[in-house]
PAFI-948616 format. One record per residue (C-alpha): z, x, y; residue in one letter; residue number from 1. Coordinates in steps of 0.001 Angstrom, whole numbers. Last residue first. Layout:
BEGIN
<up=Z	east=X	north=Y	residuo=A	num=NUM>
...
! end
This chain:
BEGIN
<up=112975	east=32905	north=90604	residuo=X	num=144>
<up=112131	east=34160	north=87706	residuo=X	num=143>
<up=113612	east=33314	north=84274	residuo=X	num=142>
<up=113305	east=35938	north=81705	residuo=X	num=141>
<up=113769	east=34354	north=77876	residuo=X	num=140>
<up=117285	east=34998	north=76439	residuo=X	num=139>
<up=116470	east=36034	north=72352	residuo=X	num=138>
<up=120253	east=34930	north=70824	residuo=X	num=137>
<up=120673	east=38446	north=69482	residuo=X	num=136>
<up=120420	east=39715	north=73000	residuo=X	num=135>
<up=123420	east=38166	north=74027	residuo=X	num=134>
<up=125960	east=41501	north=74656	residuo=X	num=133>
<up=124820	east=42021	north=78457	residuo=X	num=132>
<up=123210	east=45219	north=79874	residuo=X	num=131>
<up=122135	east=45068	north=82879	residuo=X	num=130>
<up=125497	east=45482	north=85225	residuo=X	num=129>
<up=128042	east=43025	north=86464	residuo=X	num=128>
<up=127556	east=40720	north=84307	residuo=X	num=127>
<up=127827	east=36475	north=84265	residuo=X	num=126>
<up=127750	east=34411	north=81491	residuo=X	num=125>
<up=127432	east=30444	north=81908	residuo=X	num=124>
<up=127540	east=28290	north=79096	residuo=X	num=123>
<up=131208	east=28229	north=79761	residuo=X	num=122>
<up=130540	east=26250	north=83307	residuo=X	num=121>
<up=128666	east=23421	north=81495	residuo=X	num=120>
<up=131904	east=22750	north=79925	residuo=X	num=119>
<up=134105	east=22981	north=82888	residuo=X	num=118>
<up=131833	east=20743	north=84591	residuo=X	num=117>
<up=131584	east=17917	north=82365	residuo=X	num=116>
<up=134960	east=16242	north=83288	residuo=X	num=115>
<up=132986	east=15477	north=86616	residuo=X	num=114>
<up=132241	east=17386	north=89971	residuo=X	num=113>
<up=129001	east=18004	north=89413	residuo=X	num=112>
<up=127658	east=21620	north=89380	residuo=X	num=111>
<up=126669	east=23143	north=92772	residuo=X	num=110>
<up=130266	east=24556	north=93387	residuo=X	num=109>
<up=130665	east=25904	north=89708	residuo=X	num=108>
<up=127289	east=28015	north=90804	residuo=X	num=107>
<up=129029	east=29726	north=93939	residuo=X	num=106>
<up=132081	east=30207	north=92503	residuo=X	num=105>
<up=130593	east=31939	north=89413	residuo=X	num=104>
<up=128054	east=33989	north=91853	residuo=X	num=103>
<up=131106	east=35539	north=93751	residuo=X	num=102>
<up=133288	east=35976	north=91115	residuo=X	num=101>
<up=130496	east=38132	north=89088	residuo=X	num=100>
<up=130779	east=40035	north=92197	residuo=X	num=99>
<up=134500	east=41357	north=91287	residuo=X	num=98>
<up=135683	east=44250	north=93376	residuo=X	num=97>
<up=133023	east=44944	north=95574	residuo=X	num=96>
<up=131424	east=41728	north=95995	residuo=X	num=95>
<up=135324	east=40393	north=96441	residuo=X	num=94>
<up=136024	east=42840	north=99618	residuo=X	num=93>
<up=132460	east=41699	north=101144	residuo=X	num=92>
<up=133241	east=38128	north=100970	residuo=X	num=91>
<up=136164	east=38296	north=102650	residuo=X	num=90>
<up=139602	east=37763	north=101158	residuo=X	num=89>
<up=141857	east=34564	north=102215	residuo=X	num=88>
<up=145547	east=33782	north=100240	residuo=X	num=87>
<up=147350	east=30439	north=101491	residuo=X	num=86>
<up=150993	east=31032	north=100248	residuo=X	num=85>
<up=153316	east=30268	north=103223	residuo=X	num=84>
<up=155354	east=28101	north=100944	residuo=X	num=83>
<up=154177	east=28502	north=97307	residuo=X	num=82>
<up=151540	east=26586	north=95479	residuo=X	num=81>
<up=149164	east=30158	north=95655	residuo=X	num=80>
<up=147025	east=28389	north=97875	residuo=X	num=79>
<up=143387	east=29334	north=98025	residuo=X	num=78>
<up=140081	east=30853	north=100032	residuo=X	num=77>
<up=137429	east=32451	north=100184	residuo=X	num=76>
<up=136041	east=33439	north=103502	residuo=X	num=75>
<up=132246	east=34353	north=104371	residuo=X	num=74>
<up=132287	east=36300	north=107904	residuo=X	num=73>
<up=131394	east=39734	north=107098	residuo=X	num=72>
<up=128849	east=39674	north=104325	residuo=X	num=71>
<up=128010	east=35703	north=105323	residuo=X	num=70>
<up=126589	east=37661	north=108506	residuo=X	num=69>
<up=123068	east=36446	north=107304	residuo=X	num=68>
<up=121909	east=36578	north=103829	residuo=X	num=67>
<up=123833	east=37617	north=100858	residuo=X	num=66>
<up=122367	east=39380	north=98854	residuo=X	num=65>
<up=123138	east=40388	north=94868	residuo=X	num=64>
<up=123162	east=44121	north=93520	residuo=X	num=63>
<up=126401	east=43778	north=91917	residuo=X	num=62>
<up=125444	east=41120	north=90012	residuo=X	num=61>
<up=122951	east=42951	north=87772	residuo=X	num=60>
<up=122771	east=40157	north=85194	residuo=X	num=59>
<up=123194	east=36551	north=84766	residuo=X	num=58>
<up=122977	east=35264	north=81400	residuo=X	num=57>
<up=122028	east=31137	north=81828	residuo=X	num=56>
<up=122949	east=28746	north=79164	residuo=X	num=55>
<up=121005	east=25600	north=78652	residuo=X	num=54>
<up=121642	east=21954	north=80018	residuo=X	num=53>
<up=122154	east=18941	north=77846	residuo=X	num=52>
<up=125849	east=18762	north=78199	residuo=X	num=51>
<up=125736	east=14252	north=78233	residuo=X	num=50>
<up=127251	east=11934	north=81165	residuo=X	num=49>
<up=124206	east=12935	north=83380	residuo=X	num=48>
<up=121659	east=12220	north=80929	residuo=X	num=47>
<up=118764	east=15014	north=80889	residuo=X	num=46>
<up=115864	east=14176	north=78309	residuo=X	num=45>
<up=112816	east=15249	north=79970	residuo=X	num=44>
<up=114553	east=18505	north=81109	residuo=X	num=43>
<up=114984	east=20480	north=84038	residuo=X	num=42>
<up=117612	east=18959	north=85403	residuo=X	num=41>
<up=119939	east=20011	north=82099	residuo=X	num=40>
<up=123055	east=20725	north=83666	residuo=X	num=39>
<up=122853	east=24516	north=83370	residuo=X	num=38>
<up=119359	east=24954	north=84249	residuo=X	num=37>
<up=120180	east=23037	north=87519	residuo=X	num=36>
<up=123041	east=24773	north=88133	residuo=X	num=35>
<up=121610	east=28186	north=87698	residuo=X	num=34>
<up=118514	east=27783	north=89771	residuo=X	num=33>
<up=120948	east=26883	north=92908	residuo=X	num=32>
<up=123299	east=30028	north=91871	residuo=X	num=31>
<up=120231	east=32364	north=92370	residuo=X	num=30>
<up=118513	east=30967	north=94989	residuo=X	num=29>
<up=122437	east=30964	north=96665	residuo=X	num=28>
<up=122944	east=34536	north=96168	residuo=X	num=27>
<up=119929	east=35578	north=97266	residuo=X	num=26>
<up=118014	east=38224	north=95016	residuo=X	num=25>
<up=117856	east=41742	north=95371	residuo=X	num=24>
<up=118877	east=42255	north=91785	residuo=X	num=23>
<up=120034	east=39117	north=90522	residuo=X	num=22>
<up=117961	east=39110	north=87056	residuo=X	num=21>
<up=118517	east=35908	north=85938	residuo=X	num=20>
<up=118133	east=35739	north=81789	residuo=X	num=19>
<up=117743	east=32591	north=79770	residuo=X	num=18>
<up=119058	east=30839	north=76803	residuo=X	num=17>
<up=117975	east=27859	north=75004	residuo=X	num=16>
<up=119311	east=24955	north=73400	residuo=X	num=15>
<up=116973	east=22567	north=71640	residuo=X	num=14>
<up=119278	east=22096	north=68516	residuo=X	num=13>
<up=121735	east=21659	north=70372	residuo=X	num=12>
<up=120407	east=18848	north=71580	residuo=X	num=11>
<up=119146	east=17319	north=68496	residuo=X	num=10>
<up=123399	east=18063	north=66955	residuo=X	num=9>
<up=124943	east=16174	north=69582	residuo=X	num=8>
<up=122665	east=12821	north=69492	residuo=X	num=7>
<up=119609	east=12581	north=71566	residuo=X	num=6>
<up=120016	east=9276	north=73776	residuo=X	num=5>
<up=117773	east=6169	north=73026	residuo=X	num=4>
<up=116817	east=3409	north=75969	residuo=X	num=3>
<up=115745	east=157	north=74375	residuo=X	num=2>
<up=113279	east=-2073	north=76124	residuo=X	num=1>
! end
């Protein structure tokens, strides 16, 4: 029995896009849709050393949940590499500056951690609002 994987060019030549509409959705529904459209779980043909995911446009980002007290108590976190340099802002302070942070961190955490993940990450748009600049490529709806 032989087993046959799609070269670069037939998989790209299945690519499609899709559209998440975040408005009142949860954050982690969302992001756990994402990821698996992004790495290709959906498909018949999905190799985990191969990019044979889609891209995802997520839109209206600002109007995502988050269920719970994760509002309030959520932390992110890093180091700047400098002594004393651990930084922490709440979730609530980063959904109103920058919630298309919120959903890219949550997504790149659900991806594998191999050399594929920045890749699959860059099929990923994210907006803050509803209008987003890919409607020449045709996204299809995707409800959750």
């Amino acid at each position: 029995m032989s087993t046959r994987f799609m070269t670069a060019t037939e998989v790209t030549a299945l690519d499609k896009w899709y559209v998440i509409d975040a408005n009142g959705q949860v954050l982690g529904r969302v992001a756990s849709k994402a990821a698996t459209i992004l790495s290709g779980k959906h498909r018949p043909h999905y190799a985990p050393f191969l990019v044979t995911g889609d891209h995802v446009v997520i839109i209206n980002a600002d109007k995502i949940k988050l269920t719970g007290q994760k509002r309030e108590q959520k932390v992110y976190r890093w180091h700047t590499l400098y002594p004393g340099g651990l930084r922490e802002v709440k979730a609530s302070d980063v959904l109103e500056t920058r919630p298309e942070e919120v959903i890219r961190e949550a997504i790149f955490g659900m991806l594998p951690k191999t050399k594929l993940r920045k890749r699959l990450v860059q099929r990923l748009k994210v907006y803050r609002a509803e209008q987003h600049p890919h409607a020449a490529q045709r996204p299809e709806p995707l409800a959750l």
